[in-house]
N, C-alpha and C positions, 0 to 999 in steps of 0.2 A: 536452571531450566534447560532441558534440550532442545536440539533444532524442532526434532516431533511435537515436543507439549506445545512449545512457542507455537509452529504452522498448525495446529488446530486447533489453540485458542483462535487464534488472528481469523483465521479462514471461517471458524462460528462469527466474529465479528461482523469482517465486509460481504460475507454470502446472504447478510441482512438489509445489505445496501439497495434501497427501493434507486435502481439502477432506468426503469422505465420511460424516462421522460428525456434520457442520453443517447440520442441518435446518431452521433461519430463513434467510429472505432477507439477504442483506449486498450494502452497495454503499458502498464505500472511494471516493471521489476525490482524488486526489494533484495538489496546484497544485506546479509543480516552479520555485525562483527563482534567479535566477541565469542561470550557464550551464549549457547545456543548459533552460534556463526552457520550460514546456509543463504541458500536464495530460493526464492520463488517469484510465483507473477500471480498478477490480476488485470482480466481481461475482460471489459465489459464491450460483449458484444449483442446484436436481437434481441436489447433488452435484460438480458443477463449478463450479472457479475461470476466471472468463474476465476476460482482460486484454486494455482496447483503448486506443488512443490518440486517446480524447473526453473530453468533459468527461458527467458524471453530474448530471443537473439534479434528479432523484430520488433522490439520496444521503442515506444514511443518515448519514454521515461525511465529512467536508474536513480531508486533514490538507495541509501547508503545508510545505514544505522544500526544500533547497539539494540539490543532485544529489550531490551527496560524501554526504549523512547518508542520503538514501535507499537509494543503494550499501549501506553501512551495515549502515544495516536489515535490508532484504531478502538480505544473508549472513549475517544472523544476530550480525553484528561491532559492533553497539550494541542495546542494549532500549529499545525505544520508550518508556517510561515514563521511563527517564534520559532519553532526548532530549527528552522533554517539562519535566522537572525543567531540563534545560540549555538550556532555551529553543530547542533546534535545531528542536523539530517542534510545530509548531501545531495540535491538533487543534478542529474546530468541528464540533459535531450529538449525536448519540447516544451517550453516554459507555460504555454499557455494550457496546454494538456495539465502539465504539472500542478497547476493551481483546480484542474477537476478534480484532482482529489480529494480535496478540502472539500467542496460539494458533496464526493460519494460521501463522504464518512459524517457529512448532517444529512444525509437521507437515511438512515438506520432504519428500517420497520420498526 
């Protein structure tokens, strides 16, 4: 899969993120390794989740992973906390932020 296919499946995922009841700023960056290898971010701000395909130099959060764990994730088909225990996802920055994610992706529309 390329970096393209991979960021627009993932971005149909979390732009389904019922994001409205998250009143802090969040800023998620995803270094993708491997194939498909790339980054982007997701920023949910006013209520909206926005996903683009840059890097987030004011991140709150770096998490790190192979394009198969991200799939993953973003269906909901592993919990970032075991991927973290299983060494698949690296997170670096804001621990508490960090663990919002896990929230966005059980609020799916």
């Amino acid at each position: 899969m390329t970096y393209a296919e991979l960021f627009s499946k993932v971005k149909g995922m979390l732009v389904e993120a019922d994001v409205s009841g998250i009143k802090e700023h969040l800023a998620f960056q995803f270094n993708i390794t491997g194939e498909g290898a790339g980054a982007f971010y997701v920023e949910v701000r006013d209520g909206r989740a926005i996903v683009e395909p840059y890097e987030y130099h004011d991140r709150d959060v770096l998490f790190t992973c192979s394009a198969a764990t991200l799939e993953k994730l973003a269906s909901g088909k592993l919990d970032p906390i075991l991927a973290v225990t299983l060494q698949k996802l690296k997170v670096e920055g804001n621990i508490e932020k960090a663990l919002q994610f896990k929230e966005l992706l059980k609020k799916r529309r």
